[in-house]
N, C-alpha and C positions, 0 to 999 in steps of 0.2 A: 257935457258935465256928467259924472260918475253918481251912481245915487247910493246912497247910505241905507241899509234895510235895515230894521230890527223884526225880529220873528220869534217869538216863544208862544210855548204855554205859560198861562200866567192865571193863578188863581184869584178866586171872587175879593181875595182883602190884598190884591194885587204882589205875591210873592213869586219869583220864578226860581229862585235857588232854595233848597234846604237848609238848616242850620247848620248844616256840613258843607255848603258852597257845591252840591252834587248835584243834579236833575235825577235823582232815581226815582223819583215822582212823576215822570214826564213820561205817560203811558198812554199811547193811543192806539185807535183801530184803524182797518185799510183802508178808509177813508180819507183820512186825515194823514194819516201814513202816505198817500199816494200825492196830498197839495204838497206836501213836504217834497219829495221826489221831484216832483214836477217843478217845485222853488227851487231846485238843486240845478237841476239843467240851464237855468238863468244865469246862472251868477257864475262870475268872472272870480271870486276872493270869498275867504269865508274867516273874517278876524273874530278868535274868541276872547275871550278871561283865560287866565292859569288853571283853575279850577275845573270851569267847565271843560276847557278843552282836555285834562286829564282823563276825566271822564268819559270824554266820547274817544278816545285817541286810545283808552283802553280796550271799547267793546269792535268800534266800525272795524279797523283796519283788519279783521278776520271774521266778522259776522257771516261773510258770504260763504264762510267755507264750516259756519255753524249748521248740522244737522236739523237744530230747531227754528232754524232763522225762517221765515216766511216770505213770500217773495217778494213782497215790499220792501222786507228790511234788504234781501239780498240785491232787490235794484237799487236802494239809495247805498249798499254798501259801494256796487261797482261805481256810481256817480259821485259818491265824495272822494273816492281815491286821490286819481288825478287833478281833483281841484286845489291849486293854491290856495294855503291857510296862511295865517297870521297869528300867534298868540301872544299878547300882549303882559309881557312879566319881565321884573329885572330879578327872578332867583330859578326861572327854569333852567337847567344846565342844560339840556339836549332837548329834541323832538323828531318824530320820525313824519311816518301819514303826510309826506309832500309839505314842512310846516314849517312855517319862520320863525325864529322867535324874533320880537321888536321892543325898543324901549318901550317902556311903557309912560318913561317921563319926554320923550316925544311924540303923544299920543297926537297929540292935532296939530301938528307936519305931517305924521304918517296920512292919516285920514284926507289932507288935502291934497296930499298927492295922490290916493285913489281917487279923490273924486273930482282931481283934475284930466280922469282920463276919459275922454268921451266915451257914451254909449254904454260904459260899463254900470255892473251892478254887484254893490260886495255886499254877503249876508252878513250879521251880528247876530247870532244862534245865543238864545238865554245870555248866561254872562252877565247877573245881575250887576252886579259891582260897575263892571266895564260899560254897560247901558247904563246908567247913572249917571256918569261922569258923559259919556256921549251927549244922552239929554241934556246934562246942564252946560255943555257949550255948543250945544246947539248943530248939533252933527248930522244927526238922524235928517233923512227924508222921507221914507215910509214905512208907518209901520205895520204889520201884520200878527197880532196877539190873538191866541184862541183861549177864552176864558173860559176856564174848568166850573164845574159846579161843585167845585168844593171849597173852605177856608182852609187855608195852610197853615194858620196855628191851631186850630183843630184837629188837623190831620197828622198832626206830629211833625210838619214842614217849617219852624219861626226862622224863617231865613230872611233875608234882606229886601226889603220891600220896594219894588221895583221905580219909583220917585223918588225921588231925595231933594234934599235942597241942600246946599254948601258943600261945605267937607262932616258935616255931622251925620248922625244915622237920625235925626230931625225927620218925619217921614209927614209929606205931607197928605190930610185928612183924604181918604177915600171918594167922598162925597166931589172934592175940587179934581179926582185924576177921570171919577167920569162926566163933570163938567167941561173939561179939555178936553176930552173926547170928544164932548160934541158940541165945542166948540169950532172943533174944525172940518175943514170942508169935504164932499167925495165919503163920505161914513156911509159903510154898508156893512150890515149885518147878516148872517144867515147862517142856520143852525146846519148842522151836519150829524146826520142817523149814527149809530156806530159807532162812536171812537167815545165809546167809555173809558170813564177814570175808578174800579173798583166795580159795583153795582149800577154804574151812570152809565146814562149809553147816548151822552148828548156834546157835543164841544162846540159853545158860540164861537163863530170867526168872525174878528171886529177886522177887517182888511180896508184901510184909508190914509190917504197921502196926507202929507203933515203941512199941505200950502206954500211949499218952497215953488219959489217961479225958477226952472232952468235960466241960467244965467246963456245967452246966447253970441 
């Protein structure tokens, strides 16, 4: 069975897109730059959102030939190349960076056919929107969120708050998303030096399986 990842940064009133549907908020040091890398090498698929994948589709596919690029960013530029993508839209016309576009109104057909293929692992990178609708049919098998010390309607970020309930923007209380947390099993926490967000120089990684039993 294929496992389903979600992996963002995701701030303390749990936002991971900006009011613009952009990650330009999502700023880390070589630390946290380098799990990221290292997550890159696993995965077999990397499905986004419209949005997000715009975003990264505009900076990765040349970063490594960026003079300012650092070598973190230049090693995860050469590891996301050749990785098969997926993004999820019915108004993208094109995509380049090795990338499919897929219905987005056969969201879970797609998804079971990833995770009908043994051994495999696809990332779900931010993509607020598109992890929303994942969660509420029950897609995700682990997830990996490093929460920022910041709030995001503070910080100029009121983007889409990464729980939802239904088809409404309904968000459910904060209080219940870190009760599920640790409501479930395998939670490990542990802070990492260095990968500041502005003046911060701290990023908890909450990394814990979500209790799916592989089906055998």
């Amino acid at each position: 069975m294929g496992t389903i990842i979600l992996s963002s940064l995701i701030s303390l009133d749990g936002r991971i897109n900006g009011s613009d549907g952009g990650i330009g908020w999502h700023v880390v040091g070589p630390e946290v730059h380098q799990y990221f890398n290292d997550q890159a090498r696993e995965v077999d698929t990397s499905p986004y959102g419209r949005r997000t994948y715009e975003g990264m589709a505009e900076f990765w596919p040349t970063a490594e030939r960026d003079p300012d690029s650092t070598p973190e960013v230049i090693e995860y530029a050469k590891l996301a190349r050749p990785k098969p993508k997926l993004v999820f839209s019915n108004t993208l016309e094109s995509a380049g960076w090795n990338t499919e576009i897929v219905d987005g109104d056969h969201l879970a057909e797609i998804v079971a056919e990833l995770r009908a293929r043994p051994g495999t692992k696809h990332l779900l990178y931010a993509s607020a929107d598109l992890a929303a609708t994942f969660m509420r049919l029950d897609l995700i098998d682990e997830y990996r969120l490093f929460v920022t010390l910041t709030v995001a309607d503070l910080a100029g970020y009121p983007g889409p708050a990464l729980i939802m309930v239904g088809d409404s923007d309904e968000e459910i209380p904060m209080e219940h998303t870190l009760a599920l947390r640790e409501g479930l099993p395998d939670a490990q926490l542990a802070v990492l030096s260095g990968a500041g967000h502005g003046s911060l120089d701290a990023r908890i990684v909450i990394d814990f399986l979500a209790g799916r039993e592989e089906e055998t």
